[in-house]
C-alpha positions in Angstrom: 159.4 46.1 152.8 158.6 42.9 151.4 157.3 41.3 148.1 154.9 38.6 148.4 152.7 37.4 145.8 152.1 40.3 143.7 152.1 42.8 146.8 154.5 44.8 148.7 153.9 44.8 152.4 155.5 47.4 154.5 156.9 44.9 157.2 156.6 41.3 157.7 157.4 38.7 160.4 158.2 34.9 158.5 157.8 33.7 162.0 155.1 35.1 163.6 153.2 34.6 159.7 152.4 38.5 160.4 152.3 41.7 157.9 152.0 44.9 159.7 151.0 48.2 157.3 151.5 51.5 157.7 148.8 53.7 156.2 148.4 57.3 155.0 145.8 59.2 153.9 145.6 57.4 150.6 144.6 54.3 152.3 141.2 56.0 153.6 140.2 57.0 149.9 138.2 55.0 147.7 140.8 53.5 144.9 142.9 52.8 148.1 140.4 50.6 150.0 140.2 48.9 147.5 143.4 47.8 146.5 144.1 47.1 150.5 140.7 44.5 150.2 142.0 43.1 147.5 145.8 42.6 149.4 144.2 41.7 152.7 142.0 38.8 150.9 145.3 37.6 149.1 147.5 37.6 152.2 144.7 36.0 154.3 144.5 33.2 151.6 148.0 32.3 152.5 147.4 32.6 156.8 149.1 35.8 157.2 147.7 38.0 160.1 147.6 41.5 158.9 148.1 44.4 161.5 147.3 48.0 160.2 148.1 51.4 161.8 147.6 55.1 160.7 150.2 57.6 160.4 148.3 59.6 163.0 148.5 56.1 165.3 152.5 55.8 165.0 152.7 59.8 165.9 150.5 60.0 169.1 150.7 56.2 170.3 154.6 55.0 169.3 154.8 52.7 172.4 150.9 51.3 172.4 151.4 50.6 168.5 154.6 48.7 169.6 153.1 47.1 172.5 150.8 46.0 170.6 152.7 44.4 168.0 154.7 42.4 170.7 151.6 40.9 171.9 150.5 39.9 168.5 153.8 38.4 167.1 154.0 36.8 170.7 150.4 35.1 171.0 151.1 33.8 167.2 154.5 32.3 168.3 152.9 30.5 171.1 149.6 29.1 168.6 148.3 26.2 168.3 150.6 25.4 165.4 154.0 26.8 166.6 155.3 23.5 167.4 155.7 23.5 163.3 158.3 26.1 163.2 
């Protein structure tokens, strides 16, 4: 987990400018939503990419959730600004 701003993310990739969350149940019910909207906005602002996955996503997909990750952090890596890094 990380801190950033006035947030904790679950995981986050400095590199890649990437926050990838984790969500249970509680993030499907109302208060929930809303305090992820109001994250999401904040860590937009700053030109974080956020990737979200459901529980039920990491138990019957492991491997596509991870392939898919890879392809993100790789495409941002290779962006149009990644000869800033």
């Amino acid at each position: 987990q990380r801190i950033i701003g006035r947030f904790i993310v679950d995981f986050y990739c400095a590199s890649a400018r990437l926050v990838i969350e984790l969500d249970g149940s509680q993030h499907y019910e109302p208060q929930g939503l809303a305090y992820d909207a109001e994250r999401s906005q904040f860590l937009m602002s700053l030109g974080l990419e956020i990737l979200r996955f459901s529980n039920r996503d990491i138990d019957r997909d492991f491997r596509g959730v991870c392939t898919q990750i890879d392809l993100i952090i790789r495409k941002r890596l290779q962006g149009p600004l990644s000869h800033l890094r």
